[in-house]
C-alpha positions as CSV (number, residue, x, y, z in Angstrom):
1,X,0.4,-18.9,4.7
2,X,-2.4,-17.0,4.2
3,X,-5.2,-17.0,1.2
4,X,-6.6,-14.2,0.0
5,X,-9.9,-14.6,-2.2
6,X,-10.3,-12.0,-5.0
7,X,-13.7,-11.0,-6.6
8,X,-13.7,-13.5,-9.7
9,X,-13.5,-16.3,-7.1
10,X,-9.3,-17.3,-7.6
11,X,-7.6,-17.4,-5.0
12,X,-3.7,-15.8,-4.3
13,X,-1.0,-17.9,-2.6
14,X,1.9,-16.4,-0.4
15,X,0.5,-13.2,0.5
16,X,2.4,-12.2,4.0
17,X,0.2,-10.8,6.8
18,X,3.1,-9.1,8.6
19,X,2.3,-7.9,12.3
20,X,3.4,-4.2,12.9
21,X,3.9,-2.9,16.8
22,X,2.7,0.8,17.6
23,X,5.3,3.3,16.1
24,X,6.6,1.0,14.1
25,X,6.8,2.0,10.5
26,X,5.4,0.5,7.4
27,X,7.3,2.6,5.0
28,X,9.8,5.6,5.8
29,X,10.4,8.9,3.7
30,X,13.7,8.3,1.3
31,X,13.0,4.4,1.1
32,X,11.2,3.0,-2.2
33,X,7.8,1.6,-1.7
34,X,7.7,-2.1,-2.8
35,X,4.6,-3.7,-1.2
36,X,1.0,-2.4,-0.5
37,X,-0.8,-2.9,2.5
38,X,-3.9,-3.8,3.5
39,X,-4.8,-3.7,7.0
40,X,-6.5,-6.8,8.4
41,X,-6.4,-4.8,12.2
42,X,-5.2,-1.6,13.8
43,X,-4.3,2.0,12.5
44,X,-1.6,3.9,10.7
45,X,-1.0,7.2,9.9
46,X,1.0,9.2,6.6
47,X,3.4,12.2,8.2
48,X,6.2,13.7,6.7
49,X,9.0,15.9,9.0
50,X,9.1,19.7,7.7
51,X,11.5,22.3,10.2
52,X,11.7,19.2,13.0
53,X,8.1,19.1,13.4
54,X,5.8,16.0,12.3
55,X,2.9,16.9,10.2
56,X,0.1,14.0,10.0
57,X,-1.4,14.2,6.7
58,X,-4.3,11.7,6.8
59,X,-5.1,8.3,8.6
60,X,-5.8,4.4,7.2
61,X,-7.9,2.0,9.4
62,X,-9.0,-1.6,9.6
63,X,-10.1,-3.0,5.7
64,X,-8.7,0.1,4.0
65,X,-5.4,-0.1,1.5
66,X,-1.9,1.8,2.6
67,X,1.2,2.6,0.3
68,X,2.6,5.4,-1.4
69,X,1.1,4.9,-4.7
70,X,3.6,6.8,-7.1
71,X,6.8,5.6,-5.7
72,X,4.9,1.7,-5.6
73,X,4.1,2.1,-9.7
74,X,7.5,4.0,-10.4
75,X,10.2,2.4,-7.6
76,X,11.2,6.0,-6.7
77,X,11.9,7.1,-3.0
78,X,8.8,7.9,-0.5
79,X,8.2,11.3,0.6
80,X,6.1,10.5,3.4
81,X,6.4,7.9,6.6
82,X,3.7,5.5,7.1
83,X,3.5,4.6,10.7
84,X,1.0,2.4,12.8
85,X,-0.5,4.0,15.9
86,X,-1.4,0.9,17.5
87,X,-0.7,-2.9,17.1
88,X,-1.8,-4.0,13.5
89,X,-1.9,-6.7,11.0
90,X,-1.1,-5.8,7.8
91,X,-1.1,-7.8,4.8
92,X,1.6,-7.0,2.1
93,X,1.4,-7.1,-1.5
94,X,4.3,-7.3,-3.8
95,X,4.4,-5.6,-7.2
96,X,4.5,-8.8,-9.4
97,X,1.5,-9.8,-6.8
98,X,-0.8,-6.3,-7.6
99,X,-0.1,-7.1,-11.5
100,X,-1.0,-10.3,-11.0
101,X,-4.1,-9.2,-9.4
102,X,-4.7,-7.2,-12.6
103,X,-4.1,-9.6,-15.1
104,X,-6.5,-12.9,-13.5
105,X,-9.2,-10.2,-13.8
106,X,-11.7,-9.1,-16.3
107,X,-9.4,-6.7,-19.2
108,X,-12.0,-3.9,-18.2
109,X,-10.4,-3.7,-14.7
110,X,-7.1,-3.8,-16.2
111,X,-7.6,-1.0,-18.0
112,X,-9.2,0.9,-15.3
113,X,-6.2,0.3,-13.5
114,X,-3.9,1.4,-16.3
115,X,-5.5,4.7,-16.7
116,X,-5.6,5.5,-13.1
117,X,-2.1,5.0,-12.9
118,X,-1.1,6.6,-15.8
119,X,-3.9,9.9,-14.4
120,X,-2.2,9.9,-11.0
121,X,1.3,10.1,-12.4
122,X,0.7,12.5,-14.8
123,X,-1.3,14.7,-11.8
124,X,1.7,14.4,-9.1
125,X,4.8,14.4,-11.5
């Protein structure tokens, strides 16, 4: 078990630190995005397949968040592969566990929260 300290001094219970080998992937185009990462070591890398090729888009490393944001918030299918290019420990985080995260915090990060969500889904819908 692992305890994870956030910034109003409460601590969260249960999160899963969840080793991942090289090439293996966090998340895979067509599958729904239920947990964030956060990587405690290592490296991955967003790509998406267009004409058989693979196209790196960007790169995550150590102390940095990973997901795909819209299809975490809305439970619809990933467009893009998340995939770690080198042995990695990655903490996950369930929805119900990022809401939670919200709602033990001050309301003005909730809301923060709230409008960036609803901003980024209204931006890439």
């Amino acid at each position: 078990m692992l305890l994870l300290m956030i910034p109003n001094g409460k601590f969260l219970n249960n999160i899963l630190a969840m080793p991942h080998t090289k090439k293996q992937h966090f998340l895979e185009a067509g599958a729904v995005c239920n947990y964030y990462g956060f990587i405690l070591t290592g490296s991955v890398r967003y790509y998406y397949v267009k004409d058989g090729a693979e196209l790196t888009g960007y790169f995550n490393y150590e102390n940095e968040f990973i997901g795909a944001y819209k299809s975490f918030l809305t439970g619809n299918v990933a467009l893009n592969n998340i995939q770690a290019l080198e042995d990695s420990e990655i903490i996950l985080v369930s929805i119900g566990t990022e809401f939670g995260i919200c709602f033990t915090t001050t309301k003005r990060n909730l809301k923060i929260r709230i409008r960036d969500s609803k901003s980024y889904l209204l931006k890439f819908s």
